[in-house]
Structures are given as structure tokens and as C-alpha cells.
KOLMAR-463912 format. One record per residue (C-alpha): residue in three letters; x negated, y negated, z; residue number from 1; chain. Coordinates in steps of 0.5 Angstrom, whole numbers, plus 500, padded with zeros to 3 digits. Example, Ala and Ser with C-alpha at 12.3 -4.5 7.8 and 13.67 -1.06 7.14 Angstrom:
<sites>
ALA 475 509 516 1 A
SER 473 502 514 2 A
</sites>
This chain:
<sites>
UNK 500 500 500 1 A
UNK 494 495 502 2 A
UNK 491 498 495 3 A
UNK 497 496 492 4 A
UNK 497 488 496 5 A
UNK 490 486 493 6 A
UNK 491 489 486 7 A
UNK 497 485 486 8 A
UNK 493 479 489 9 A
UNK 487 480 484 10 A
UNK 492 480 478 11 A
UNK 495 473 480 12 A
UNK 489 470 482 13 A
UNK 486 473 475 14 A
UNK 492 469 472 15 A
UNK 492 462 475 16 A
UNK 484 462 473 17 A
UNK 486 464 465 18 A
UNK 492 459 465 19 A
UNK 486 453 469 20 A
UNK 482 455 462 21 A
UNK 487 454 457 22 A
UNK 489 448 460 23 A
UNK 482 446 460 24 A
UNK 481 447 454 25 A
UNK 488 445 451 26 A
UNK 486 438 454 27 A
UNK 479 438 451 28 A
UNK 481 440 444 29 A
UNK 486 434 445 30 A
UNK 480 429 447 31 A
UNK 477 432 441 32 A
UNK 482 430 436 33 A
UNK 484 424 439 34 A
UNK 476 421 438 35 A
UNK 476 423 432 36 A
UNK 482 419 430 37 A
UNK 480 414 433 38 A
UNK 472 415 429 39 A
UNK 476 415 423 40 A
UNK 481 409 425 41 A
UNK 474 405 426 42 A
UNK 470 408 420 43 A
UNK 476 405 415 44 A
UNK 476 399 419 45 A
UNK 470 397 418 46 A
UNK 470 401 411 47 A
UNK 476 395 409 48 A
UNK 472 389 412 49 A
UNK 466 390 409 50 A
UNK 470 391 402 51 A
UNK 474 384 405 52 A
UNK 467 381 405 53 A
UNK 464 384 399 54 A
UNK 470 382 395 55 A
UNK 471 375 399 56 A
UNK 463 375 397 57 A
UNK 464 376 389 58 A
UNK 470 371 389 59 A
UNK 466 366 392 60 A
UNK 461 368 386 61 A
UNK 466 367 381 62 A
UNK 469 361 384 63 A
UNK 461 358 383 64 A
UNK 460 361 376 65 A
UNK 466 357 374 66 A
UNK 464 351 377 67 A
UNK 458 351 373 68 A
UNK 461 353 366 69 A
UNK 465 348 366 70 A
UNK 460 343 369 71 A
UNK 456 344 363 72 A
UNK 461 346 357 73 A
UNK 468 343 360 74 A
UNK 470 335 362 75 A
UNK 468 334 368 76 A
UNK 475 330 370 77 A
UNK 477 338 369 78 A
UNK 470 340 373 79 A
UNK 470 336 378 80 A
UNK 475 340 383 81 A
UNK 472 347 381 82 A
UNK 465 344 383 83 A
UNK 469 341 390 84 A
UNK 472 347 391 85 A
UNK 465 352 390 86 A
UNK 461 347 395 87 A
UNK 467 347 401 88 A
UNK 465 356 400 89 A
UNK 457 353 398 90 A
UNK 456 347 401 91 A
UNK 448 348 399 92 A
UNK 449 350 393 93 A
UNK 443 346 390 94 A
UNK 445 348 383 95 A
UNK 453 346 384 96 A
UNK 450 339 388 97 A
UNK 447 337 382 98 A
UNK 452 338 377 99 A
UNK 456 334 381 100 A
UNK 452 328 383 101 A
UNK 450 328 375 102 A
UNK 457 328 373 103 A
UNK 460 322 378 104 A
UNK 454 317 376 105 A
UNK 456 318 368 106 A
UNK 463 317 370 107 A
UNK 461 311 373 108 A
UNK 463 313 381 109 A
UNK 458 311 384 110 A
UNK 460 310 391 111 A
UNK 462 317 391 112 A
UNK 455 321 388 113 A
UNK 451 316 393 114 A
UNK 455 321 398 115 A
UNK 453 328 394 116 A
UNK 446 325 392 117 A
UNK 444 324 400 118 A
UNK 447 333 401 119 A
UNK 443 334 395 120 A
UNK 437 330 398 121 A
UNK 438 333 405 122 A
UNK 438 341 401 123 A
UNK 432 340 398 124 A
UNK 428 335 402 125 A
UNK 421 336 398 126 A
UNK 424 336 391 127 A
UNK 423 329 388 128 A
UNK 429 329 383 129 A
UNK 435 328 388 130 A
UNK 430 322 391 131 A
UNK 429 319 384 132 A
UNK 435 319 382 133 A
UNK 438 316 388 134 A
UNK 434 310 388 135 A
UNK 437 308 381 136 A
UNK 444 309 383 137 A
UNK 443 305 390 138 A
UNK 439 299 385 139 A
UNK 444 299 380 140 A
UNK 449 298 386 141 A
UNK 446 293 389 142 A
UNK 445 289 383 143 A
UNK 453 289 382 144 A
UNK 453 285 389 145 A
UNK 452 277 389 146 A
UNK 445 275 392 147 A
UNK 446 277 400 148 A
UNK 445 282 405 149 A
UNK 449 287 402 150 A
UNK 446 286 396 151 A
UNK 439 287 400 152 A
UNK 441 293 404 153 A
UNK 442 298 398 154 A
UNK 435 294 395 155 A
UNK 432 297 402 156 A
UNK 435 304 401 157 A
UNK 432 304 394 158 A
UNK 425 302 396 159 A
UNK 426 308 401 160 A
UNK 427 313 396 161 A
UNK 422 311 391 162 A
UNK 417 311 397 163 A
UNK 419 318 398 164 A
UNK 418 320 391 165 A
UNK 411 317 390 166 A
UNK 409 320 396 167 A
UNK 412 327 393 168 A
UNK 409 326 386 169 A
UNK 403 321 385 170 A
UNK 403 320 379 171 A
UNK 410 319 377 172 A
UNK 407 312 374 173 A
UNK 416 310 372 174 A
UNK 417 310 380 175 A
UNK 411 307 381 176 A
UNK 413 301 377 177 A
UNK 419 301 380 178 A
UNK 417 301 387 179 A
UNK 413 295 385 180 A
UNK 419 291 382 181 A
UNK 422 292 389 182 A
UNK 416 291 393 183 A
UNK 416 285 391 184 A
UNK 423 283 391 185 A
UNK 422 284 398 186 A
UNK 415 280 399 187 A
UNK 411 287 401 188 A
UNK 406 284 396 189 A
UNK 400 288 400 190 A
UNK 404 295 399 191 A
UNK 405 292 391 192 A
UNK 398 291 390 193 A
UNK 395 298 394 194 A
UNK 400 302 389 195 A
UNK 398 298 383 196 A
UNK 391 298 384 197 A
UNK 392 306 385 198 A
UNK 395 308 379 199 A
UNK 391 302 375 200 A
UNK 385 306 377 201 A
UNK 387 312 372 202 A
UNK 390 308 367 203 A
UNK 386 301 366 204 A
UNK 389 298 360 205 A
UNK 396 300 361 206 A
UNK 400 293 359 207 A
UNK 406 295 364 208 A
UNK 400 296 369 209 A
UNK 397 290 368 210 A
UNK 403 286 368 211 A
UNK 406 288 375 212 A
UNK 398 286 377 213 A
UNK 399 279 374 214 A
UNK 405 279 377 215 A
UNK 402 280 385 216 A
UNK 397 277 384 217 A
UNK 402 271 383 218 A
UNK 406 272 389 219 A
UNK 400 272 394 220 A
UNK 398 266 390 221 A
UNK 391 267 387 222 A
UNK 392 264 380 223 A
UNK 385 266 379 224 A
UNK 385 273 378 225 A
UNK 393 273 376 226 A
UNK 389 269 369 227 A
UNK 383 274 368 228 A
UNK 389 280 369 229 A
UNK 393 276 363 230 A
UNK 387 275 359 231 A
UNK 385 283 359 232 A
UNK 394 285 358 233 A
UNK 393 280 352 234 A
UNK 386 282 349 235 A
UNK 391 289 349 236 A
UNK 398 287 347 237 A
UNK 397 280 344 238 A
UNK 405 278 344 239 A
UNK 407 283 350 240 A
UNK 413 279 352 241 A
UNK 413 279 360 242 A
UNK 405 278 360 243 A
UNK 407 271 356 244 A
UNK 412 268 361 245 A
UNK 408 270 367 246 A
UNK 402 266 363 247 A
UNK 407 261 361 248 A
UNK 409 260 368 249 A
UNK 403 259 371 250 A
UNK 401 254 366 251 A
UNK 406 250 369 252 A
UNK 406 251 375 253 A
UNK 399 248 375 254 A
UNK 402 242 371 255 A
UNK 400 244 364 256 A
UNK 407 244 361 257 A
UNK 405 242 354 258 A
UNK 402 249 353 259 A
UNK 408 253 357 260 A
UNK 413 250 353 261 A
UNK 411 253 346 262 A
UNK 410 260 349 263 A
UNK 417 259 353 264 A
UNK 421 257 347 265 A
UNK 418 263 343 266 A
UNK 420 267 348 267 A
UNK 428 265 348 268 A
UNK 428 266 341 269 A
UNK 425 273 342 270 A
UNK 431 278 343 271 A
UNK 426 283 347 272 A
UNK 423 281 353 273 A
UNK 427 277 358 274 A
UNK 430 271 354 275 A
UNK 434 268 361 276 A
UNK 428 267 365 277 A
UNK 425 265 360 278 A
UNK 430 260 360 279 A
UNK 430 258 367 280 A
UNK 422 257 367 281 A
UNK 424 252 360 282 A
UNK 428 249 363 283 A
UNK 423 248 369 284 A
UNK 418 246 365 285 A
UNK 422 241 361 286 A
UNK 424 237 367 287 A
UNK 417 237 369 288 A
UNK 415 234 362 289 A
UNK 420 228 362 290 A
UNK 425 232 358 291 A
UNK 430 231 362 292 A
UNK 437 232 358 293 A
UNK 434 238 355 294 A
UNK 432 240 360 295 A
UNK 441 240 364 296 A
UNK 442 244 357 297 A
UNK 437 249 358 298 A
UNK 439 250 365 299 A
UNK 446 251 363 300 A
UNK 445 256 358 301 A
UNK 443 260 364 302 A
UNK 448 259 368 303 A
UNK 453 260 364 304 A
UNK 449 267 362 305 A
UNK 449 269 370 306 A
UNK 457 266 370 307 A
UNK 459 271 364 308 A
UNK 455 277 367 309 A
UNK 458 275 374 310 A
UNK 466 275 371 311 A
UNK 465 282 367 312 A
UNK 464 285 374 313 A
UNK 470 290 375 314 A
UNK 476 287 379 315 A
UNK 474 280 377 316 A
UNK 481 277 374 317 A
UNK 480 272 368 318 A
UNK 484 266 370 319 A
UNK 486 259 369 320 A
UNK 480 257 373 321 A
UNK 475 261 370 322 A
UNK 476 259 364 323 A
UNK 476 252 365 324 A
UNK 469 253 368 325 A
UNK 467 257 363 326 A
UNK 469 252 358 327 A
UNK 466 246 363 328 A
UNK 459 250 362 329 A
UNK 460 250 355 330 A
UNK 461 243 355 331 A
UNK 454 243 359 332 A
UNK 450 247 353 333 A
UNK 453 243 348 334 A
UNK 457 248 345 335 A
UNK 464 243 344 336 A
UNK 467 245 339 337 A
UNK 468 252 343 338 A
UNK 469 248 350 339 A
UNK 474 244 346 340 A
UNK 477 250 343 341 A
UNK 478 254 350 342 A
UNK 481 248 354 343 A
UNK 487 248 348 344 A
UNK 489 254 348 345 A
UNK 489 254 356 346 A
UNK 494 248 356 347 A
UNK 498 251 351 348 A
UNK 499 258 357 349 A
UNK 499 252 362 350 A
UNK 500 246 360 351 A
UNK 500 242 368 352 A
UNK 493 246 369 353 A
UNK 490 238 371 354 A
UNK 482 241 372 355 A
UNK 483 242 364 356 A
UNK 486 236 363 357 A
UNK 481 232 368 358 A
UNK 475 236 363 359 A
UNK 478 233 356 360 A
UNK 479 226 360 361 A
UNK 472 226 362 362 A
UNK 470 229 355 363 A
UNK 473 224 351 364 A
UNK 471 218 356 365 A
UNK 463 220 354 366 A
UNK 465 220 346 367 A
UNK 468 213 346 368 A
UNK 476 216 345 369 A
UNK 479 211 351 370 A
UNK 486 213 349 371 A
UNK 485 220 348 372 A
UNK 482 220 355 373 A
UNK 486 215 359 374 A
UNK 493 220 356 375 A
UNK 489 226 360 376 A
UNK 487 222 366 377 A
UNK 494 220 368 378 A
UNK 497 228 366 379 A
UNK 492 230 371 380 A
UNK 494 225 376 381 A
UNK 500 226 376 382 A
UNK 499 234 375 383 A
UNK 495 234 381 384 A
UNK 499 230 385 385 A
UNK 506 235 384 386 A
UNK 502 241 386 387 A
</sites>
């Protein structure tokens, strides 16, 4: 009986123990499938990520291909959104830079390539051709600005950049000279006259080289060796036009504006050089040499050439009042016949307009036509009286 107990207890005791090992086992298998699944889950979600990206990657490429073709092939009015959009995905994208900053300054959007050009130059600090290109844009814009501080801060950041192209590239003799220009613009005659010096020392006989020296040498004052440069720059180029001005204005500046006066005529007549400085030094040296009234006409003559570059300024308005000032430096020129002409087509659009009338008074007092004057001096009275 006792036998029979412990058989009885061993058999239940073997069977617990079998059914604890299937459970166990049961639970581990589950375990093992459930980290299987969970690998699986992990191994396709990082598979799909990486194609998102790849994919997101090759749009991206795409999207710049695109940009670049139609930079290159296309308008750019049709370009310009696709190079913006490539440069929000690549905002270093020198080549997408590039194509842009281009684009904008053939369009004439200044403001707008300022901006792009400064990323390229940030992207490419050792590159000169960002920099270059900047300091022609930031000089054109400060030469559309009327003489001030403005105007002088955008000279500034010209000189800055044509600084940083020289000391990348030495030889680029273009921005040198302009660099000079600027220097001095700016009254930095030493840095003007090292640069000079420097790029002379490889090209001695270069009439742009040896014109800018003259020119230094002026500024400082040193009339002596401003001479010996002029007298080799036209030893080489005899009718070289800027060295002719500078050797024409030195002349009078010593008082000697008999042998300035043939040079400057000569070279107002000339269509090359800088007919309108020249202007302005005749003029000087004509009021030096007594001949005063050519002397307001010449000086006229530049005034209505910087009043016309002025007024072709976009934005400015051709109204009534810059037409009367354009007909009063006629006037000045002696240009009457077209200064007549405009005031009579003025009042006939704006009868009441009393400067015109007050111009045609003056004009017709100066020629000896009592009543023709009197007639227009009581309509500009009374013209200006009713305003």
C-alpha cells in the first residue's frame, strides 16, 4: 500500500516537472518569436528610412540638375524660382550660387544679387570671382547714389572687396587699377601709390600703369614727377586721352592755361577718353585765361550733361519742373533754339507753368523784345500770385 502512495507521488511530482518545462519552453518560444518580429519591425523601418532619404536625396539632386539646366538653357525669369528652391534644399551650392548671383545682376536686380553674392563669397572665402564680381556691383550702385554718405559707404565696401581679390590673385592687373581708382577716391594716396609702384615693377611701359601714377602723383602734390611720368606714358602713346587731361591740368594749375587750353579743346572734341572732365577743366582754364562767358558756357554744358544722367535715373519723373530746368541749361549752352522749342511745348500742356514764363521773360528782355518779355513777365506775376 505504502508502495503504491510513493508510486502515486512520483508519478505527480513527474508530471508537474514535465508540465513547468512546457510552459517554459511554451514562453520562450513566444519570446523568440516576439523578438523576431520586433528585429523584423526594426530591420524594415530602418530599410524604408533609408529609402525615404535616398529617395528625398535624389529629388533633391534632381530638383538642382533642373535649376542648372534652366539657368543655363532657359530664361532666368523661368529659372530664378527653381535656383531659389535648389538653394533652400543646398543653400552652399556654390555652382546654384553662382548661376543666380549672374542671373540677378543681368537683370538688373542689384539689391537682390548683393545678398546672393555675399553667400557665394561666404562659400567660397578663398575663390577671388565672388569678390570680384561684387566690387563692380557695390561700385555701379554707389555711382547711381547722388554724392553723400551713402554713396561713400558702398565705395567703401567696393574698395574692401577689390582689396581681397588682389591679395588672392597679385597679378589680376583690372582690379588693381580699379582698386587705385578707389584709393583714390578716397584720399588712400600711399596704398594707391604702393599698388601702382608694384604692378609697374613688372609692366614699366603700360599706359593704364603709368596714367594711374600721374594721377597719384597729383593727388600727393608732387607736380615734378606727375611730369617725368606723362612725359614717358606719351613718349609710348602720344594721343593717349587721360594722360593728355592730366598733362592739361597740371598746365593750368601752374598758371599756364594757354598750353592747357589746345589740349582740352582737343579732347572734348574726341569721342573716346572723358569729354565731360574735360569740360570742366576747359572750363576752369578758360575763367583762368579771362575768357569768362566761354568759359559759363562751357560749365553749362557740364551741368546739363550731369542734370541728363541724373533725371535717366529710374524712378525719376519727367515733369514740368525738370523740364523748365532743362530748357534754363540750354539756355546756358547756348542751345536756344531747342530751349525756345521746350518752353513752347511746355505751355502749351501747362499754360499757367509762371517759371516757364518767367525763363521766356528773361530771354526775350536779354535779345531786346521789350514786349514779348513785358507779356510773359505779367503772366508769370500773375500766374504765381494765383498759386
Amino acid at each position: 500500500m505504502k508502495h503504491t502512495v510513493r508510486g502515486k507521488r512520483s508519478k505527480k511530482r513527474t508530471y508537474s516537472l514535465s508540465t513547468q518545462i512546457a510552459a517554459s519552453s511554451g514562453w520562450t518560444a513566444r519570446y523568440r518569436n516576439l523578438v523576431l518580429i520586433c528585429g523584423l519591425f526594426l530591420l524594415f523601418s530602418a530599410l524604408g528610412l533609408f529609402g525615404w532619404f535616398e529617395w528625398r536625396r535624389y529629388g533633391n539632386r534632381q530638383t538642382v540638375q533642373e535649376a542648372i539646366r534652366s539657368a543655363k538653357y532657359g530664361r532666368f525669369s523661368d529659372a530664378e524660382p527653381i535656383l531659389r528652391h535648389a538653394l533652400d534644399l543646398n543653400s552652399g551650392n556654390v555652382e546654384l550660387l553662382k548661376l543666380l548671383a549672374l542671373g540677378l545682376i543681368h537683370s538688373h536686380k542689384l539689391k537682390e544679387a548683393d545678398v546672393v553674392l555675399s553667400q557665394w563669397c561666404d562659400a567660397s572665402l578663398t575663390d577671388a570671382e565672388p569678390f570680384r564680381l561684387r566690387m563692380d556691383l557695390r561700385h555701379n550702385r554707389a555711382m547711381q547714389f547722388k554724392p553723400g554718405d551713402e554713396q561713400e559707404r558702398h565705395k567703401e565696401l567696393a574698395l574692401a572687396d577689390g582689396q581681397r581679390v588682389i591679395g588672392l590673385e597679385p597679378n589680376d592687373e583690372a582690379t588693381a587699377q580699379k582698386v587705385v581708382w578707389l584709393c583714390l577716391a578716397s584720399g588712400r594716396f600711399e596704398e594707391a601709390n604702393r599698388i601702382c609702384r608694384s604692378h609697374l615693377e613688372h609692366k614699366p611701359d603700360d599706359p593704364e600703369l603709368l596714367h594711374l601714377q600721374a594721377r597719384v602723383c597729383h593727388s600727393v602734390g608732387d607736380r615734378h614727377e606727375a611730369m617725368l611720368v606723362l612725359e614717358k606714358l606719351l613718349s609710348i602713346r602720344p594721343n593717349f586721352a587721360p594722360g593728355l587731361l592730366i598733362l592739361a591740368i597740371l598746365h593750368y594749375e601752374a598758371n599756364e592755361p594757354d598750353k592747357a587750353i589746345p589740349l582740352l579743346r582737343k579732347l572734348v572734341a574726341q569721342k573716346d577718353g572723358s569729354p565731360k572732365e574735360a569740360r570742366y577743366h576747359l572750363s576752369l582754364a578758360l575763367a583762368k585765361a579771362g575768357h569768362t562767358e566761354e568759359a559759363k558756357r562751357v560749365m553749362a554744358e557740364v551741368q546739363l550733361l550731369n542734370f541728363e544722367r541724373d533725371t535717366a535715373q529710374p524712378g525719376v519723373k519727367d515733369s514740368m519742373a525738370v523740364r523748365v530746368r532743362r530748357a534754363e541749361l540750354l539756355f546756358g549752352c547756348g542751345r536756344t533754339e531747342e530751349a525756345i522749342a521746350s518752353l513752347q511745348t511746355l505751355l502749351i500742356e501747362d499754360p499757367k507753368n509762371f517759371d516757364a514764363h518767367r525763363m521766356l521773360a528773361i530771354y526775350y528782355d536779354q535779345r531786346g523784345e521789350s514786349a514779348k518779355s513785358a507779356l510773359h513777365r505779367r503772366r508769370s506775376t500773375r500766374y504765381e500770385a494765383n498759386e
